[in-house]
Each structure stands twice: as C-alpha cells, then as structure tokens.
C-alpha positions as CSV (number, residue, x, y, z in Angstrom):
1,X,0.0,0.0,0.0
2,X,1.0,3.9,-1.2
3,X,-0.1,6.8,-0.4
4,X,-1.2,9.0,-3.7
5,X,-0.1,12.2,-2.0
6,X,2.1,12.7,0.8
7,X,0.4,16.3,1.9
8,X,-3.0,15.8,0.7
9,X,-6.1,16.9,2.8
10,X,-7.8,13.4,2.2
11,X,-5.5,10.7,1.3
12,X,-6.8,8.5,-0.8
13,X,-4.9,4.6,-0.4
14,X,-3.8,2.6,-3.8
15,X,-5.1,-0.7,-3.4
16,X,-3.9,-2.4,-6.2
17,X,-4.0,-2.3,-10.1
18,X,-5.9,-4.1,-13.4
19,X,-3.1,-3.4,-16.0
20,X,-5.2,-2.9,-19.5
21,X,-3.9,-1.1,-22.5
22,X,-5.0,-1.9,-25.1
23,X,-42.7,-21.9,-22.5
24,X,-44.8,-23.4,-20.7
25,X,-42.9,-24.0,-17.1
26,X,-44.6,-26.7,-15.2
27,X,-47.5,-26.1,-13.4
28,X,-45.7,-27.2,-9.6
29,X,-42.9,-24.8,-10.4
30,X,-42.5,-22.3,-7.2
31,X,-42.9,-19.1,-8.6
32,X,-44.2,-15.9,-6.7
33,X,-46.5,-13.7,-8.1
34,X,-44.7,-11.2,-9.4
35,X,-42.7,-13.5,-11.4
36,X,-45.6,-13.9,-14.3
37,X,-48.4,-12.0,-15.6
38,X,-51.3,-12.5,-13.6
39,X,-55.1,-13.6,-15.3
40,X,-53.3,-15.5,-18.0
41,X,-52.0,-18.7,-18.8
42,X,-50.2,-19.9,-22.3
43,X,-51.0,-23.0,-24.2
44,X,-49.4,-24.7,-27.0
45,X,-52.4,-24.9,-29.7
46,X,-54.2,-23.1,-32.0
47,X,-57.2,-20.8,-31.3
48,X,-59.4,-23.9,-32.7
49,X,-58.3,-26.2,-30.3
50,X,-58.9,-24.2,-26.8
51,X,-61.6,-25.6,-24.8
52,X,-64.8,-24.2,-24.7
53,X,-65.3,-21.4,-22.1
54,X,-61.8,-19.3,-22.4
55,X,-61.3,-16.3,-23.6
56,X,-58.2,-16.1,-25.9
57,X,-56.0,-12.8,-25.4
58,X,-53.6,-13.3,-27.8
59,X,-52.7,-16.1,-30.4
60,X,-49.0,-16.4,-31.8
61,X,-49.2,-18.4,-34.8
62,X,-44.7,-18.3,-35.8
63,X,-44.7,-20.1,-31.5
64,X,-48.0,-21.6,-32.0
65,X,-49.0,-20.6,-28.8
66,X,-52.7,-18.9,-27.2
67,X,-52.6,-16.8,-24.7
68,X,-55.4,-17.4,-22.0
69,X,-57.4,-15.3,-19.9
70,X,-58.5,-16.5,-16.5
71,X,-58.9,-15.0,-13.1
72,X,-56.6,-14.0,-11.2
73,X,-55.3,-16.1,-8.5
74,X,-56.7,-19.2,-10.7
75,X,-54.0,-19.3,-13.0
76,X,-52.2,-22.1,-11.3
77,X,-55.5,-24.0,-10.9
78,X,-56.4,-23.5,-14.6
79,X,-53.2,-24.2,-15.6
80,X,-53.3,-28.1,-14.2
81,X,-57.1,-28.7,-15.1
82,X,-55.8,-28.4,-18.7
83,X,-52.9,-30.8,-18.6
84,X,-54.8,-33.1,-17.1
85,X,-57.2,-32.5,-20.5
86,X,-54.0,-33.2,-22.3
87,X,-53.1,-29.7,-23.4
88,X,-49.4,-28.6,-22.8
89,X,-49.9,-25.2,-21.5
90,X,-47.9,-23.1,-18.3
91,X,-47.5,-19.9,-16.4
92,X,-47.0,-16.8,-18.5
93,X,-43.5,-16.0,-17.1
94,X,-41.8,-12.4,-17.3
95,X,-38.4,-11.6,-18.2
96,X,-36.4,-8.5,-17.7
97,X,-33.9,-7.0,-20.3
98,X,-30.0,-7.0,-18.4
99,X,-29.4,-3.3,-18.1
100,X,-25.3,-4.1,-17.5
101,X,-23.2,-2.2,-19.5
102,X,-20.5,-3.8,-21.8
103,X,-17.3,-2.2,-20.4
104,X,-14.5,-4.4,-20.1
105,X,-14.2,-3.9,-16.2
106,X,-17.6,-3.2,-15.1
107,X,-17.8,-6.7,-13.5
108,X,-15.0,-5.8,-11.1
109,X,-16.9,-2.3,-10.1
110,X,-18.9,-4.1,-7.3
111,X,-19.6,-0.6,-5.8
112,X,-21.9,0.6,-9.1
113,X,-24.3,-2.6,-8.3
114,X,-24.1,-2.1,-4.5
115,X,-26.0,1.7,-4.8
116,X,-28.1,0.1,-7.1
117,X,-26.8,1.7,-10.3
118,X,-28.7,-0.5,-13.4
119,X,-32.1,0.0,-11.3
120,X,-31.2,3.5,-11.2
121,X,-30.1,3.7,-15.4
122,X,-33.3,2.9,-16.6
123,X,-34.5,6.2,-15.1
124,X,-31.7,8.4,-16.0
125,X,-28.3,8.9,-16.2
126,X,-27.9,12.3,-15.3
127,X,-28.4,13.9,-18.7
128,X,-28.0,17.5,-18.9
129,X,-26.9,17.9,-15.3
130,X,-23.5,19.8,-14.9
131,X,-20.5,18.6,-11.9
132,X,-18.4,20.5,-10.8
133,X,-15.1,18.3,-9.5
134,X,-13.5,20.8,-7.1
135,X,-10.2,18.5,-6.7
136,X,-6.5,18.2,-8.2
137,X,-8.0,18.6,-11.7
138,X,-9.0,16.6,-14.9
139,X,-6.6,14.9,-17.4
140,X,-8.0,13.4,-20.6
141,X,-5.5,13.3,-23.1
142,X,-4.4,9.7,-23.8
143,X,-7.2,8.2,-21.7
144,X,-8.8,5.0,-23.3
145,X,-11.9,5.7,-21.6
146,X,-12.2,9.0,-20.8
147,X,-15.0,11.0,-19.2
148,X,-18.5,10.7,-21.5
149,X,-19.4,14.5,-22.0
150,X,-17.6,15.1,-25.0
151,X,-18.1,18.7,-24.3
152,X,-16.4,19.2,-20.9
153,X,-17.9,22.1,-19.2
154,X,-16.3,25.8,-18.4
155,X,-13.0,24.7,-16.2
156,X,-10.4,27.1,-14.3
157,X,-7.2,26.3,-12.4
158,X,-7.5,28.4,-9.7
159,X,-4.4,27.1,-8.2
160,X,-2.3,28.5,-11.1
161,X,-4.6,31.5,-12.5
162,X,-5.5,30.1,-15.9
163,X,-8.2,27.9,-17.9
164,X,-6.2,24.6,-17.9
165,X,-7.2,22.8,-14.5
166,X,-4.4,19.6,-15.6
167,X,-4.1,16.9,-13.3
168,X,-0.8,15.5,-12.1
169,X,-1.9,13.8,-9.5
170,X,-4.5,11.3,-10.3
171,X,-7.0,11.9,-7.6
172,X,-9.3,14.4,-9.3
173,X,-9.6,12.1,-12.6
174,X,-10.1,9.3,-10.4
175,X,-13.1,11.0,-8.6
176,X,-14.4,12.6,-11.9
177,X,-14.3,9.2,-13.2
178,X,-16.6,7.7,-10.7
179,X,-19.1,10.1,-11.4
180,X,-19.2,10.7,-15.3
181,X,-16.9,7.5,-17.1
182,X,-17.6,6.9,-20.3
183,X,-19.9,3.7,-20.5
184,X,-21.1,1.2,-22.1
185,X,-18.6,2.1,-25.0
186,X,-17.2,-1.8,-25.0
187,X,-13.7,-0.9,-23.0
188,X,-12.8,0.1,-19.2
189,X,-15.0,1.2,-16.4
190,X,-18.9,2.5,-16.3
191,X,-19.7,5.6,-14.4
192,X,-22.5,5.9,-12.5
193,X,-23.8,9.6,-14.1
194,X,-22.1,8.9,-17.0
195,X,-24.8,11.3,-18.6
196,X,-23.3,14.1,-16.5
197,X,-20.9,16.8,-18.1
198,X,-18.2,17.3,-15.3
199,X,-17.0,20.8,-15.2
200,X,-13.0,20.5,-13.2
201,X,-11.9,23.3,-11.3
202,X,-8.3,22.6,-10.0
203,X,-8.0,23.9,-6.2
204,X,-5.9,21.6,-4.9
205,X,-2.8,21.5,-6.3
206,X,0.0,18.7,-7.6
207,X,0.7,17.6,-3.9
208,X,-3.3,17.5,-3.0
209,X,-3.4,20.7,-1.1
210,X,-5.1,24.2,-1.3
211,X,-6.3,27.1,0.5
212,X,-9.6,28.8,1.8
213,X,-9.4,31.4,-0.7
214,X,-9.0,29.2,-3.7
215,X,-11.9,26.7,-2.5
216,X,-14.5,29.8,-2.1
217,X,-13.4,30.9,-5.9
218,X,-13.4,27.3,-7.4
219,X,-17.2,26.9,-5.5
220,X,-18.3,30.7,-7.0
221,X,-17.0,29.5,-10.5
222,X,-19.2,26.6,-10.6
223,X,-22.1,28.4,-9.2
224,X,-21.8,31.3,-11.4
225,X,-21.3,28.8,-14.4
226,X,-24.8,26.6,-14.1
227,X,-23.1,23.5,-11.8
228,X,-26.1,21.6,-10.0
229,X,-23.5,19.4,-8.0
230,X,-20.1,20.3,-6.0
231,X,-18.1,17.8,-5.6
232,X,-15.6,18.0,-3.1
233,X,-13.0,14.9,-2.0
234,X,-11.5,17.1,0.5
235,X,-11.0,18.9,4.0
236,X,-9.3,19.1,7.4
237,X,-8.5,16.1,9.4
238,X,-11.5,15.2,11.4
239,X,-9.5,15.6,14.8
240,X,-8.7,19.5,14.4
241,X,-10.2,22.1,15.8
242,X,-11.5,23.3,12.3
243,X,-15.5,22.8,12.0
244,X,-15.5,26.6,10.2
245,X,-13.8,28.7,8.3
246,X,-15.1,32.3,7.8
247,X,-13.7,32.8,4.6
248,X,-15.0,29.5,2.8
249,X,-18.1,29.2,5.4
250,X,-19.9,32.3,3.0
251,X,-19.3,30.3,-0.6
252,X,-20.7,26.7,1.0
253,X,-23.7,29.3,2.5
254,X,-24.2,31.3,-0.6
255,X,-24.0,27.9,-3.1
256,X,-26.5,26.0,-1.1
257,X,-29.0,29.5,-1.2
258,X,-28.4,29.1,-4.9
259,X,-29.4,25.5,-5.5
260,X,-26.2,23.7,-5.6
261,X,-26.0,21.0,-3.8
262,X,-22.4,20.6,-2.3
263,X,-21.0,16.8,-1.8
264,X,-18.1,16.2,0.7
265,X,-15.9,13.6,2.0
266,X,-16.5,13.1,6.0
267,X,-12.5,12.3,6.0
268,X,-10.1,8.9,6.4
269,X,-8.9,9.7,10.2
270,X,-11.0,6.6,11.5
271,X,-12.4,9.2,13.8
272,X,-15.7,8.9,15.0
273,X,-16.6,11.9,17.1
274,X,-17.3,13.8,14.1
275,X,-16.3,14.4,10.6
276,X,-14.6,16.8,8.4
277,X,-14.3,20.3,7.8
278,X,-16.2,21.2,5.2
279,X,-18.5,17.7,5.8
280,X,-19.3,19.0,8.9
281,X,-20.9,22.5,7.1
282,X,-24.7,22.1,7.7
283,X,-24.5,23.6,4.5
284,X,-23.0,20.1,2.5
285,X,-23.7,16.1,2.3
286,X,-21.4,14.6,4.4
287,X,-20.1,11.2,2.9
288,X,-18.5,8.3,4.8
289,X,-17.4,5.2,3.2
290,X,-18.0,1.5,3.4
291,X,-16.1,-1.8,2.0
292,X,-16.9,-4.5,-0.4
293,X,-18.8,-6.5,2.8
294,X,-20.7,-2.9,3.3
295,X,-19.2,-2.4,6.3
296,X,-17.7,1.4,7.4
297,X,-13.9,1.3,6.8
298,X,-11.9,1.5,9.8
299,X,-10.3,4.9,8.0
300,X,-13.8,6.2,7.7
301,X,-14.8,9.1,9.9
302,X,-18.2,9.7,11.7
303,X,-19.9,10.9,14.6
304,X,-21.4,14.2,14.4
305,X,-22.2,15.9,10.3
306,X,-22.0,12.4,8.8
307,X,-25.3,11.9,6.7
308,X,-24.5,8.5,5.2
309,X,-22.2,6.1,3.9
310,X,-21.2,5.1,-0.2
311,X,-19.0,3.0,-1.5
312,X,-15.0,4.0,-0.7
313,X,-13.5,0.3,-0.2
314,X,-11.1,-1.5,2.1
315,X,-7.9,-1.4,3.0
316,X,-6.9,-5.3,3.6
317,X,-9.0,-7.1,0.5
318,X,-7.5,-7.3,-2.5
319,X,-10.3,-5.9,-5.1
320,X,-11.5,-3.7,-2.2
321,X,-11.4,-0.5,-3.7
322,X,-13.3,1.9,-6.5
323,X,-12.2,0.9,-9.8
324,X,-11.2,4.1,-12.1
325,X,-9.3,5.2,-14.8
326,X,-6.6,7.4,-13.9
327,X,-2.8,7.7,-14.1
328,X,0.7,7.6,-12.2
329,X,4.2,7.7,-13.6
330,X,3.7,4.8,-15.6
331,X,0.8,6.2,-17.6
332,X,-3.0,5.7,-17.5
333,X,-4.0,2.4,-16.2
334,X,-7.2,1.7,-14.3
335,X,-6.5,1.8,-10.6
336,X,-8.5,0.9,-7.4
337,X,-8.6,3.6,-4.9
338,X,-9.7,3.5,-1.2
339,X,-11.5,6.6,0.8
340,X,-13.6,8.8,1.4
341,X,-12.7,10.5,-1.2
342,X,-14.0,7.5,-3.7
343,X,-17.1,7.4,-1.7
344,X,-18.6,10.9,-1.9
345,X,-18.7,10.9,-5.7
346,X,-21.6,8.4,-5.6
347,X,-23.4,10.6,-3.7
348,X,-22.3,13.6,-5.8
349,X,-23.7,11.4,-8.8
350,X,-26.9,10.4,-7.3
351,X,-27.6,13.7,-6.5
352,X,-26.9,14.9,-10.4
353,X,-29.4,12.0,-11.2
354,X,-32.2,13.8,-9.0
355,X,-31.5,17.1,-10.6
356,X,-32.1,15.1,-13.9
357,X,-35.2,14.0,-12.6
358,X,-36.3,17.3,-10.8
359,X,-34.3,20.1,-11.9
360,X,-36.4,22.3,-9.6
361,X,-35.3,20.0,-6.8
362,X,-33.4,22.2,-3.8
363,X,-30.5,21.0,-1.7
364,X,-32.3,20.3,1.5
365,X,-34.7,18.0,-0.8
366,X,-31.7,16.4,-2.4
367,X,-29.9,15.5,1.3
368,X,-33.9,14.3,2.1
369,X,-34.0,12.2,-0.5
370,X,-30.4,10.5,-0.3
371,X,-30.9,10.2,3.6
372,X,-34.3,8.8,3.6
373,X,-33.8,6.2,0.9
374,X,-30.7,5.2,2.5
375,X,-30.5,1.3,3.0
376,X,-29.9,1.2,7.3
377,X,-27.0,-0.4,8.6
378,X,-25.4,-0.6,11.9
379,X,-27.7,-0.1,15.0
380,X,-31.7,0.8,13.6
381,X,-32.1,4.1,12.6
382,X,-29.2,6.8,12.5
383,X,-26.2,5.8,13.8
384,X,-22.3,7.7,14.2
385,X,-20.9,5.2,12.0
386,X,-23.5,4.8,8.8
387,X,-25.1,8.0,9.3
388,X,-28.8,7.3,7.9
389,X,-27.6,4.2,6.3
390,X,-25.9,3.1,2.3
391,X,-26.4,5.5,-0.7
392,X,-29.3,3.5,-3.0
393,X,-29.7,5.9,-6.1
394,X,-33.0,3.9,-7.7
395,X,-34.7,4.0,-4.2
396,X,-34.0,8.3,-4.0
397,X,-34.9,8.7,-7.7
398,X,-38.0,7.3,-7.2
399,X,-38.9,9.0,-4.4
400,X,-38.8,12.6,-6.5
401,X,-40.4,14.1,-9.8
402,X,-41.9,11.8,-12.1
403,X,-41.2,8.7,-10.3
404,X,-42.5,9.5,-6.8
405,X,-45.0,7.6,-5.3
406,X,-48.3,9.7,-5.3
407,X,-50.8,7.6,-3.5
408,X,-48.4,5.5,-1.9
409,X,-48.6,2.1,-2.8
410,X,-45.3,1.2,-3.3
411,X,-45.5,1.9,-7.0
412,X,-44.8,5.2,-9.4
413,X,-45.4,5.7,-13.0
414,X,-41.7,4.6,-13.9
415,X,-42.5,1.2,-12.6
416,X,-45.8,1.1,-14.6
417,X,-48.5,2.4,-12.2
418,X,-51.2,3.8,-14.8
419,X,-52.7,5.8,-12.2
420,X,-50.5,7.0,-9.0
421,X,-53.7,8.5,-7.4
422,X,-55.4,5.9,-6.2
423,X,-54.0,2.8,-4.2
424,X,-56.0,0.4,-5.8
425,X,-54.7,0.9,-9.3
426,X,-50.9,-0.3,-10.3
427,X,-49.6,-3.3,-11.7
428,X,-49.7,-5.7,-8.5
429,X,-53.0,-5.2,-7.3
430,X,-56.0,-7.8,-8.4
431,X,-58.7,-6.6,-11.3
432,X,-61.6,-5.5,-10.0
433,X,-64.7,-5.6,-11.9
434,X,-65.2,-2.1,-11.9
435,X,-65.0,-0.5,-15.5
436,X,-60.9,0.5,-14.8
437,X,-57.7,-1.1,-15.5
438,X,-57.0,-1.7,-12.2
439,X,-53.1,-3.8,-12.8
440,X,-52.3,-1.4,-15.5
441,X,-51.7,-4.5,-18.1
442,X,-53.7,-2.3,-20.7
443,X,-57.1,-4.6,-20.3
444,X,-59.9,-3.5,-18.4
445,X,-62.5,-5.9,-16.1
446,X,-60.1,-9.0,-18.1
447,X,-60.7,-12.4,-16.5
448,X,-64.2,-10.8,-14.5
449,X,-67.5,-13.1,-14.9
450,X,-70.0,-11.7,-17.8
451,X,-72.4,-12.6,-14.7
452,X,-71.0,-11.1,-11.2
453,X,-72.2,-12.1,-7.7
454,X,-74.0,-8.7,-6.7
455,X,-75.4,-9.6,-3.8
456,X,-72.4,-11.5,-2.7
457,X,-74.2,-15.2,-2.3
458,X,-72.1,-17.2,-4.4
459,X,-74.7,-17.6,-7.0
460,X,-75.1,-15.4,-10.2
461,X,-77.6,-15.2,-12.8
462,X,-75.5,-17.3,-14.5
463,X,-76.0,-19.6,-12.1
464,X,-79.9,-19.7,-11.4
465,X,-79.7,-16.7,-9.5
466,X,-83.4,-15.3,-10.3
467,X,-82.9,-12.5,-7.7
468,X,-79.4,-11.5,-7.8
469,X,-80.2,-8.6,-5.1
470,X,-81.1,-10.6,-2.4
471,X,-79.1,-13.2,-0.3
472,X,-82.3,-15.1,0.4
473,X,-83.0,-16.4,-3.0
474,X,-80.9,-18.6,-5.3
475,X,-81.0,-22.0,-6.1
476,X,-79.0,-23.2,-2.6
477,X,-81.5,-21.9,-0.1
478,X,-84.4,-24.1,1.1
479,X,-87.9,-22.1,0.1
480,X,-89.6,-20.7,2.9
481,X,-93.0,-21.0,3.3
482,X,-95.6,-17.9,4.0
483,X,-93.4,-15.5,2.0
484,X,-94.8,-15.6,-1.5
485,X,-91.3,-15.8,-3.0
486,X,-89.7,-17.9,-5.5
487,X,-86.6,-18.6,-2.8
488,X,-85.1,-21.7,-4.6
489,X,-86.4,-20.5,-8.2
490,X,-87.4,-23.2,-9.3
491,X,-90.4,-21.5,-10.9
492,X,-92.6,-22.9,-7.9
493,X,-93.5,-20.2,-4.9
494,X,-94.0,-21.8,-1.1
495,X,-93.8,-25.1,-2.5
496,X,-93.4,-28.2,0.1
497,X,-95.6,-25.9,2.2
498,X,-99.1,-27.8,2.5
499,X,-102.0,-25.8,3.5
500,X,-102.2,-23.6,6.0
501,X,-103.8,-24.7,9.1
502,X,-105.9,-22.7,11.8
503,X,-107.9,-23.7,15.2
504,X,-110.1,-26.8,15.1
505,X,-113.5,-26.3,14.6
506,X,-115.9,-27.3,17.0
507,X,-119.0,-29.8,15.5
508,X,-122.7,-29.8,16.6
509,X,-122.9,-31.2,19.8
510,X,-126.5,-33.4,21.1
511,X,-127.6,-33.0,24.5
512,X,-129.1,-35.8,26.3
C-alpha cells in the first residue's frame, strides 16, 4: 500500500491495479406472483383447439401458442385442469432485459451494483446535469476511456490563475471518473452519471493541497457557471479544531441558497466523534465510506455531520477498492482507490441523477432524499458510524419528480402504475370488476364473470340466480313457506308448504 499524495487533505490509499492497454414452465414450479403476468396462462395450440369457455388474449401463430385469460389467483389452478385435459400449456413467465453495460471492467466495479446503479439507469443517467469536481483537476489526453461528456464544461485552475485545470496527480480524474466515465462504449469502467458533463476546477494543487481562498473561488465559478452538483474529496483532518472557516463558510452558504448542492468527504482519520471540515458544514452532504462486505472502513470518519455512507473500499482485500481510470508515472491504467474521497462521488452522482429527474429540486430536498432512501446499517435508525444508512440511487430517484409515489402504494409511473392517485390501481393489485384497469396491463374488467355475484351469495344469474339482489334467493337456499317468494327459483312459490292450518273447529254437539 501507497499513499497517492504525501500532503494531501484526504488521502486516498492505492489498493492495487488491473493493468489494460489496449414456454410453458410446469404447473408445480414455485414461482411468486410477481414473477408472471397474472389472469393468464399460455397454451401450446391453435385458437381452434382451446376448450370451450376461455377467452383467448392473444394467439401467436410463428410459436403456436394462445394466450389465455382467467382470473386471477386461478392461474395455477387453470393451468393443471388443462394438462390433465392433455393440453401442454404453463405460467406466462416475465423476463427482464440485463441493463449491464459492456465495459471491459464493469464486472469488477462491485460498488456501481451495491448503490443500485442498473435499477437507477433505466430512469436516467444524469443527462443534462453539470458537476463540478473541485479537486487536483482533470486529465483526458491519452485516456482509453475518458470521461462521456464530449463537451467538458467551463473549467479554471484556480491554483495557477489560468483555464487549464491539468491533473498531475490522479485523484481528481479518479473521482471525476466515478461520477461521469464513459460507459457502455465496450472498454474500461462504467460511471455511474455517466450522462453528467463534469465541469474540473483545480483547487488543490499537484501535492493535494489548497487554501480557503481558492476553494470559495473554485465553488463561486461553478455556481456562477450553471453547476447543480459540487463535488468536493477534501478537508481538514476530522481531529482539528476546524468545524468553520469564515472565509470559505460564506461560498458553502451562498451555493447552497443558490441550489447547488455541495458533496463532501466526511475524511479517512478513523475518527468517530465527528467528521470533516467542510462535511461537517450544515450547508454540504457529508459522505462516509464503506467496503466490499458494506461495512464502514476502519479509516472512515463519523460521529457528528455524517449523513450517510457510499461505496469508498477497504484497506486489507485485494479488489477492495473503486475501480477508475486514472494515471501515475507509468501512464493511465485503471486503478482501485480507497477513501472517502472514492465514496462521496456516488453521492455527488446520485444527486446529479435527481436534478435530472427534478431540476427544480433544492439541496435540503436532495440530502432528504439520499438520507431517507438510504439502505440502514449498523444499530436501527441513524447511527455515528452509517449515518442514515448506504447510498441506494434507484430507491432516491424514485422517491422525486416523475417517479414519486403519489398515492403510496409502493409503485410510481416509472414502474408502470397507470394511475399513481389511487392505491387500488398499479400493476400488482387484483382486477376488479369495476369498469378501470386496475393492474395497468392495458385490459380492463379482463378475467371478471360476464355474470358477477351482486349480492355476494355465491350464486349469479348465470348460475340460477333469479334474484341477484337478495341473499335469500338462489337455487342453494331451502324455500320458505308464507313469503310468496320464489326462494329456490325453481319456478314454484312456497312449495313443500301444504295448506295452511288454523284452530279446530268445534262440531254440533246433542244433549241428552
């Protein structure tokens, strides 16, 4: 193990390196109900050959297949009653499309899947969101990968006064890299807003350090220049006496009253009485980190500021760090990081996906959303080592915009709820003969009886029923005499009854 800089704010450890230059199921089968489409059954056949009383959906002459409907909750039932009939025929199983991208590496990035990052790509990926990566800088030349907005936005070196933030370092391409890789491009790693244009402002400089001044003017650049998300890998050590700083304390304040929302590492002291300076700002996301087991890293601080925890990897596990392309003296190479540092730009991206989502969303809503989605570990609830709990991006995308959960049900429109005002309406619920698409499948009242129960007997019209308003008549109940109803309808009223009997009556009696 190395350190990457000897005099940086927040180390980030070099855990090792990847050199690269360069139908029908069977009827007993457990399956659970989500795991096929409910109210219909498949069987192998033409339309001609399915038995009398079902209701075809959908024939598919190339498979020669029918599709079935029956009612729901029966389609297991249904499903045996016609192979005993001798008709091959099974559950109408769904499959899912694999959202994993095709770079080379993305197999060994066990931190993208961990956050939930192919859930989360089939909302967004952070299109049109800009990140601004207040760190060493950003180096592209030569890169295999590279970062996937073509169009890197407005970037300064403040450290050196000019336009051409160039990292010598690593760290800031490393961090960058995590939050806007190219992917899906058939080589190297994935990022995980890799629809995100990253905007680098150099404030640190070759040795990882920097000053007050130069953070305040790298965090009024991006403001002034549209960022939604700061990004900053940096700070004090968590044991100093520095929880503000009165120069950079008005830039956090003034970028958080502006919308930005400002992502920072909680530090890798191992301290956990409280975090770093500027983590600790209640005006920034404090981000501690966790490794491959997601458990906090010994070198992760906590205690007081932390808000939650994101991938940042070990320190004793081969493989245990954030997989990146960046550089040393050798060249560019794809290298596995550990920190802090490597955890906070999963929360930076996360939060770039939400202003994708909701680009009227504010900061405080952001932190909400991250912190109340978070997956709990540790002790229940918040705790000084997890903080509210692991970063999950789908679950805080889908608690905002579009895909929030209006009526509470456990489902939003991006998971196919049709109507996400009323609880009785998404794609897990039972049809209900009631004139609306209740499971959102597209079919309305599919699978109901052309006859209903209405009065909730167990008999229909269909049935016998001749009074389907009353539970006292159908063809189950006994008649009952002295009512001048048909009970049993059988077309017969008070029958079985005899005559109706009164007082005996008294004859002519002879006296003697």
């Amino acid at each position: 193990m190395r350190k990457i800089f000897s005099m940086c704010l927040m180390a980030a450890t070099v855990c090792g390196v990847v050199a690269i230059h360069g139908t029908c199921g069977a009827a007993n089968q457990t399956v659970n109900a989500d795991m096929f489409r409910q109210g219909e059954i498949v069987m192998a056949g033409t339309a001609a050959q399915v038995p009398v009383g079902y209701k075809i959906k959908k024939v598919l002459p190339n498979a020669g297949l029918v599709v079935l409907e029956v009612a729901k909750g029966q389609e297991a039932r249904h499903v045996g009653l016609l192979q005993s009939r001798g008709k091959k025929c099974g559950l109408n199983l769904k499959y899912q499309a694999f959202s994993a991208p095709d770079d080379t590496f993305y197999g060994r990035q066990w931190n993208m899947r961990m956050v939930q990052s192919e859930k989360a790509w089939d909302i967004n990926t952070g299109g049109n969101v800009t990140v601004a990566i207040l760190d060493t800088g950003l180096r592209t030349a030569g890169a295999e990968d590279g970062i996937s907005c073509e169009d890197v936005r407005p970037q300064s070196d403040i450290v050196n006064n000019d336009s051409d933030p160039d990292d010598l370092a690593g760290h800031g391409t490393h961090v960058a890299g995590t939050v806007a890789q190219t992917t899906d491009n058939g080589v190297g790693v994935a990022g995980l807003a890799f629809g995100a244009c990253v905007m680098p402002v150099k404030v640190l400089d070759d040795s990882g350090a920097g000053t007050s001044a130069d953070l305040a003017e790298g965090i009024a650049f991006a403001v002034a220049r549209g960022a939604s998300v700061i990004n900053m890998s940096l700070g004090w050590s968590a044991k100093s006496p520095i929880t503000t700083d009165q120069i950079l304390d008005p830039a956090l304040a003034a970028a958080h009253e502006g919308g930005v929302t400002i992502v920072c590492a909680a530090g890798n002291d191992g301290w956990r009485k409280n975090v770093s300076y500027p983590a600790i700002s209640p005006y920034t996301i404090a981000v501690g980190a966790v490794d491959i087991n997601g458990t906090v890293a010994s070198y992760s601080n906590g205690g007081t500021g932390l808000d939650l925890v994101a991938p940042g990897g070990g320190d004793t596990v081969a493989g245990d760090g954030i997989l990146q392309e960046t550089f040393d003296d050798a060249g560019w190479n794809y290298f596995y990081y550990c920190g802090t540092s490597m955890a906070t730009p999963h929360v930076t991206a996360a939060a770039a996906m939400l202003y994708a989502e909701d680009p009227t969303i504010t900061p405080e809503e952001v932190r909400t959303a991250l912190t109340t989605t978070a997956s709990d570990l540790g002790t229940a609830g918040y705790d000084s080592n997890y903080g509210y709990g692991l970063l999950q991006v789908y679950a805080a995308l889908t608690s905002v915009g579009q895909c929030a959960d209006g009526d509470g049900d456990g489902w939003t429109t991006c998971d196919g709820d049709c109507d996400d005002s009323s609880r009785a309406v998404n794609p897990d619920v039972l049809e209900v003969c009631d004139g609306i698409d209740n499971n959102c499948d597209g079919d309305i009242d599919e699978g109901c009886e052309v006859c209903p129960d209405n009065d909730g007997d167990n008999w229909s019209t269909c049935d016998g029923d001749c009074n389907d308003s009353s539970v006292a008549v159908n063809p189950g109940v006994p008649e009952v005499c002295g009512d001048s109803i048909d009970n049993n309808c059988d077309g017969n009223i008070d029958e079985g009854c005899g005559e109706v009997s009164g007082p005996p009556r008294r004859g002519r009696q002879n006296r003697l």
